[in-house]
N, C-alpha and C positions, 0 to 999 in steps of 0.2 A: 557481442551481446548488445541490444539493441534496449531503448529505454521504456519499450512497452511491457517488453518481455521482462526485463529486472523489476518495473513494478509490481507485475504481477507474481512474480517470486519473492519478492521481500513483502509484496499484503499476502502472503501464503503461509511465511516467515512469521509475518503479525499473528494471524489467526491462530501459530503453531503455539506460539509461544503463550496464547491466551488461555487455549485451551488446556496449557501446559500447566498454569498458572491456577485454574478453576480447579482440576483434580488433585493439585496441593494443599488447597485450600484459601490459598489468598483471590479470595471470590471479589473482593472488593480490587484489586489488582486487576483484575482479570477482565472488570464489569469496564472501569476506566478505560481499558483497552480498548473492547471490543466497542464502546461507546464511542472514543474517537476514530475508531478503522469507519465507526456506522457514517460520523459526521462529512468524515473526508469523501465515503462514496457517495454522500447523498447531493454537496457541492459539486463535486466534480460529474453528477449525473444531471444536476439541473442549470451548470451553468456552462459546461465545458472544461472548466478551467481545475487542472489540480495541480495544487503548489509540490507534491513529489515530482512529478513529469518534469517539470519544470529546475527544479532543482540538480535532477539527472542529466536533462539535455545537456548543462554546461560540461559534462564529463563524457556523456554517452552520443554515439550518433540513434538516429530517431529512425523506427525500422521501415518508413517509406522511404528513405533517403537509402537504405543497406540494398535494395530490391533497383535502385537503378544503375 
């Protein structure tokens, strides 16, 4: 498993569990949630840089590295 692809299955993971969260009723749970998944993709869209990727690489190889 490579660190692009577990990000995007653990914010998939996020999303699940937000949603999960909303139709329970802890809407304030849920809002926090989905407010930081909003923060992390809006950083990591205007600067490059996301501290999950980062976090993962120490554990995961990175999937242009798996491809040579």
């Amino acid at each position: 498993m490579c660190v692009e692809r577990l990000q995007k299955i653990l914010l998939a993971m996020a999303l699940g569990i937000a949603m999960m969260l909303a139709v329970t009723g802890s809407i304030k749970s849920a809002f926090l949630l989905q407010f930081g998944i909003m923060i992390i993709l809006i950083v990591s869209g205007l600067t490059g840089f996301c501290y999950i990727t980062q976090v993962l690489k120490s554990a995961f190889p990175s999937c242009n590295e798996e491809k040579k």
